[in-house]
C-alpha positions as CSV (number, residue, x, y, z in Angstrom):
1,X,2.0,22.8,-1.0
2,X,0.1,21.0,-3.7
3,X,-1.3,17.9,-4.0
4,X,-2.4,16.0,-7.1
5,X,-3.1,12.4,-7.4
6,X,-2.4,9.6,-10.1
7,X,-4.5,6.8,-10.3
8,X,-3.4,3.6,-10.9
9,X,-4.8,1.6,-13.7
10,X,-6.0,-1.3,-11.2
11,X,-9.5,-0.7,-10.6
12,X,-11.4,-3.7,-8.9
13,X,-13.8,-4.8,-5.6
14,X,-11.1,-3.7,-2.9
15,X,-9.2,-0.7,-5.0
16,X,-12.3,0.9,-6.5
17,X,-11.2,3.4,-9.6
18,X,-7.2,2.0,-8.7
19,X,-5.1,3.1,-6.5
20,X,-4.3,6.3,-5.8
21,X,-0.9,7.9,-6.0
22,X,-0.8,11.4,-3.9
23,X,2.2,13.7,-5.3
24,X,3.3,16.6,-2.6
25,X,4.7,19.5,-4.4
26,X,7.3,18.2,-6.9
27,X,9.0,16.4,-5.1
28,X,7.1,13.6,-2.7
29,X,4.9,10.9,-3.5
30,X,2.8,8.7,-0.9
31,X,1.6,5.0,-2.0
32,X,3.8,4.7,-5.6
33,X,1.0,2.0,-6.2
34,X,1.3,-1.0,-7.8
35,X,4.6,-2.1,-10.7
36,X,2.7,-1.4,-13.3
37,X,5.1,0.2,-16.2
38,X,2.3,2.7,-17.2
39,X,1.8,4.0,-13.9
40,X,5.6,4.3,-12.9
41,X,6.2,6.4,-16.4
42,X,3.3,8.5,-15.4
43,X,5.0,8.8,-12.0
44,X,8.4,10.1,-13.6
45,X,6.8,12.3,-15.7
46,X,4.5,14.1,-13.0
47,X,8.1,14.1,-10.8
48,X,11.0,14.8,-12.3
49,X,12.5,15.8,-9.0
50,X,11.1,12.8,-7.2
51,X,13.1,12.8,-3.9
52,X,11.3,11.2,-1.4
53,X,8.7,8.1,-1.5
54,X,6.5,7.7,1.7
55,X,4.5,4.4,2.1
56,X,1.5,3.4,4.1
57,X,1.7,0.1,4.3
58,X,3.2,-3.2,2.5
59,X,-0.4,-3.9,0.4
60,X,0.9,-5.4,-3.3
61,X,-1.8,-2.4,-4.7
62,X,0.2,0.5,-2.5
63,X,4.0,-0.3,-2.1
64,X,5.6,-2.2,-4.9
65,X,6.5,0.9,-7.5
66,X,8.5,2.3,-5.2
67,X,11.9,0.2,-6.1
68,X,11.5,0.9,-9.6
69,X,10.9,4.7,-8.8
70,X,14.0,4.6,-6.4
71,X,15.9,3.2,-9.3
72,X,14.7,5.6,-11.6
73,X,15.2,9.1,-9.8
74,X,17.4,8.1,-6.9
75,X,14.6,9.0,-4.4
76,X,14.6,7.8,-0.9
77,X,11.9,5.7,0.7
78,X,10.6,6.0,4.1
79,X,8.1,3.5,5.3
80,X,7.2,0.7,7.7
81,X,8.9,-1.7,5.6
82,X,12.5,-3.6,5.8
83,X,12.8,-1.7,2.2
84,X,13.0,1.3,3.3
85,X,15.8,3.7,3.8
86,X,14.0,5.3,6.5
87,X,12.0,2.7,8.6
88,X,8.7,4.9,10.4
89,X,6.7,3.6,13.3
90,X,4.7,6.7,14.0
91,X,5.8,9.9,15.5
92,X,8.4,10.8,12.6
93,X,8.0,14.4,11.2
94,X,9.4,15.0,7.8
95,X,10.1,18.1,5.8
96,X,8.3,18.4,2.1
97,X,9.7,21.9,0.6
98,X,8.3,23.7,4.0
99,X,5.6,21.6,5.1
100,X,5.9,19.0,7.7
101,X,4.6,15.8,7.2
102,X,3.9,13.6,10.2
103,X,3.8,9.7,10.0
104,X,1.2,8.0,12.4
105,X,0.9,4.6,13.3
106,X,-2.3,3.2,12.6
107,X,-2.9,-0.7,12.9
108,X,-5.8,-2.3,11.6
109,X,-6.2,-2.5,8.3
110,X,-2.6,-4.6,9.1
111,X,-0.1,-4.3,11.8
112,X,2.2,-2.0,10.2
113,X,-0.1,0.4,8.7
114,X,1.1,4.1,8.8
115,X,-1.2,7.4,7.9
116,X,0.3,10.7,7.2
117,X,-1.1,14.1,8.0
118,X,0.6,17.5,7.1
119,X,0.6,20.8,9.1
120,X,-2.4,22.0,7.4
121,X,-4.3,19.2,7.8
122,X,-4.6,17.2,5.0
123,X,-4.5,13.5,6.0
124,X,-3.4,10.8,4.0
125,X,-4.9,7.7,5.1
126,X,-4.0,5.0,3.0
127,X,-6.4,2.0,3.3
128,X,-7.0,3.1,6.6
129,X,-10.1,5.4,5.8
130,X,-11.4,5.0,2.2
131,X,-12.7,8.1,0.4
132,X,-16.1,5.6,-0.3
133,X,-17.4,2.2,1.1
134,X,-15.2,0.4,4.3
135,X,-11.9,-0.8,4.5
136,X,-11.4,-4.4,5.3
137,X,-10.0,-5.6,8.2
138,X,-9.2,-9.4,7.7
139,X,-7.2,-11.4,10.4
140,X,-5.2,-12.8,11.5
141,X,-2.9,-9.3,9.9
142,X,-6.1,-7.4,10.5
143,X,-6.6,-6.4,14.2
144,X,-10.5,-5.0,14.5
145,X,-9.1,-3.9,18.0
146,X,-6.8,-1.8,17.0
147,X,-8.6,-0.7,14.0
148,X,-10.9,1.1,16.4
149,X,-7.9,2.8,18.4
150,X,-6.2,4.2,15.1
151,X,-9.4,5.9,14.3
152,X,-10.0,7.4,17.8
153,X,-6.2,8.2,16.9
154,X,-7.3,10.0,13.3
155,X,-10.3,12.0,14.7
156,X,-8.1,13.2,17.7
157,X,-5.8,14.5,15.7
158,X,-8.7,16.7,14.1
159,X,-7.8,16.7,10.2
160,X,-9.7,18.7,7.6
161,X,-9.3,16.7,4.3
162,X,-9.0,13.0,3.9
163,X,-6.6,11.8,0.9
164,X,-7.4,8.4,1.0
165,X,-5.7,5.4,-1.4
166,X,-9.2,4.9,-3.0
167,X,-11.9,6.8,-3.7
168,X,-12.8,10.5,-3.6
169,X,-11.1,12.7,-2.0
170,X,-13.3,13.9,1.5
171,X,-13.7,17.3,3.1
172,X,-15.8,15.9,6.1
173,X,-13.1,14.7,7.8
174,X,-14.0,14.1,10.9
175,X,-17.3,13.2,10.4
176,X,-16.4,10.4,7.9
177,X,-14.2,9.0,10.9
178,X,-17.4,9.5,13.1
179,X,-19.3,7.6,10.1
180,X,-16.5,4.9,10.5
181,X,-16.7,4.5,13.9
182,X,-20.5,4.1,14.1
183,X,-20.5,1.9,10.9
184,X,-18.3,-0.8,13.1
185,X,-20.1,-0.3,16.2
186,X,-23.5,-1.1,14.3
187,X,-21.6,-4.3,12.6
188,X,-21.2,-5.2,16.4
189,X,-24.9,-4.7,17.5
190,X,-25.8,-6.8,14.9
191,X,-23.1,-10.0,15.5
192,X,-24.2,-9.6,18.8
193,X,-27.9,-10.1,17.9
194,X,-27.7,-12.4,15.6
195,X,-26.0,-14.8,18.0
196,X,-28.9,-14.0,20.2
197,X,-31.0,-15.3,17.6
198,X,-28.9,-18.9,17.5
199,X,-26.7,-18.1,14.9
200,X,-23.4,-19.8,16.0
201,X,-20.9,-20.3,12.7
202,X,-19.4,-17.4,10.7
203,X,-21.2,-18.3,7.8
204,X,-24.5,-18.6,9.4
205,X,-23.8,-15.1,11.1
206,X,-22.7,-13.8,7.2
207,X,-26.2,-15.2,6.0
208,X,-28.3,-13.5,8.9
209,X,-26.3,-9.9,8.3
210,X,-25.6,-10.0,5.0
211,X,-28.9,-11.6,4.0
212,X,-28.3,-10.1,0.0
213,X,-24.6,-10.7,-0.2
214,X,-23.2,-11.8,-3.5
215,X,-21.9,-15.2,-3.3
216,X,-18.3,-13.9,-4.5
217,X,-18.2,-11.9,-1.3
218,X,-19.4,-14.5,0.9
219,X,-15.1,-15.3,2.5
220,X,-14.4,-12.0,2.8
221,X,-17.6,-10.9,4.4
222,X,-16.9,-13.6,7.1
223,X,-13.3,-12.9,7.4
224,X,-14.7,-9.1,8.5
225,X,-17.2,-11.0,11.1
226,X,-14.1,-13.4,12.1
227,X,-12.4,-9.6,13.0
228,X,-15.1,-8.1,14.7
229,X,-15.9,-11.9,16.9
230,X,-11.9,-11.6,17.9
231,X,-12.6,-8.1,19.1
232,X,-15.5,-8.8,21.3
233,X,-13.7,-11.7,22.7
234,X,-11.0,-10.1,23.8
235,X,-13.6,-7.8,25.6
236,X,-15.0,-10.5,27.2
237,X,-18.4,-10.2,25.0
238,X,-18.3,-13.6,23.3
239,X,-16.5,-16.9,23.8
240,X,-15.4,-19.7,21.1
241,X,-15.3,-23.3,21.3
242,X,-14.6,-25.2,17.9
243,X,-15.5,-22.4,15.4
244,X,-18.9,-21.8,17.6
245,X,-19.7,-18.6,19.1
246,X,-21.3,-17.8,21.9
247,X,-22.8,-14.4,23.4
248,X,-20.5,-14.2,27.0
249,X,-23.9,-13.2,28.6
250,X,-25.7,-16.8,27.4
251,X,-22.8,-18.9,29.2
């Protein structure tokens, strides 16, 4: 089966060259993208035999195209969302002209999040694994927790290509996953030091980690500590008391 992509013309901090469309054969598409009247026409014009829309998750950069496609070619959607004609959860195999296509759930990047992965082994990941740079994992949506089991999830399941919704496509599959997995555990060695160290707010941790960080980036860097300090207290490795955080090893 081939796969081609169409990027969408949204390029930015969080969708990097715009969001990528990925078109299965003629006649699937996963992530429509964003309602931009451009990018649908591109769309329909790549597809005129659109049948069948797949969806990772409900991100306004991933989902929303895919009424206006619908409307357009009479294509079915299947996704994690109420708008969908078939509703996934993970588990769900789906036939695109000869190839299966299995849906996965993978939480994180938000609760509803679903990767797919075809027979061969390419493995679309949505924002689940970018093709460059982290995903984001902000809460209370984002779960760091189960961020960590969907990519234990991904490498188990051994793919060969990542087809993620931004940035390049990847051929070291499973050692990008490895490269995700060590990138978070190294985030928690250092939130773990640095309240060692007597940093006790998010924003003091942000300015001890991220010592560089431009100041546009400052909320959202601290939303991805705020992920990571839930994680470790639900481990039992730091406790909160009015926004301060403490190492569970200082009580």
């Amino acid at each position: 089966m081939k796969i081609r992509s169409i990027t969408a013309p949204n390029p930015g901090p969080f969708t990097l060259t715009g969001t990528h469309s990925w078109l299965l054969g003629d006649t699937a598409i996963i992530d429509p993208g964003p309602a931009i009247d451009s990018h649908i026409a591109a769309i329909i014009e790549a597809m005129p035999r659109l049948d069948t829309i797949f969806i990772t998750h409900r991100h306004d950069d991933h989902a929303p195209a895919a009424l206006p496609l619908k409307q357009a070619t009479g294509a079915r959607i299947i996704a994690p969302l109420d708008i969908a004609d078939v509703r996934v959860a993970g588990g769900e195999a789906f036939d695109i002209e000869g190839e299966s296509l299995e849906a996965i759930a993978t939480p994180g990047h938000t609760r509803e999040h679903i990767c797919y992965l075809t027979s061969t082994g390419a493995l679309f990941t949505g924002d689940t694994i970018l093709g460059e740079g982290t995903t984001v994992i902000f809460p209370p949506d984002g779960d760091m927790g189960d961020y960590f089991r969907s990519l234990a999830t991904l490498r188990a399941r051994n793919p060969r290509r990542i087809h993620p919704a931004h940035g390049p496509t990847r051929d070291d599959a499973v050692a990008l996953i490895d490269e995700y997995i060590a990138h978070r555990l190294e985030r928690e060695r250092q939130l773990i030091d640095a309240l060692g160290d007597g940093a006790k707010s998010t924003a003091e941790l942000r300015k001890q980690i991220y010592p560089q960080l431009d100041e546009r980036l400052h909320r959202a860097a601290e939303l991805q500590l705020t992920a990571h300090l839930v994680k470790l207290q639900q481990e039992g490795r730091v406790r909160e008391d009015s926004g301060r955080y403490l190492r569970a090893a200082d009580e």
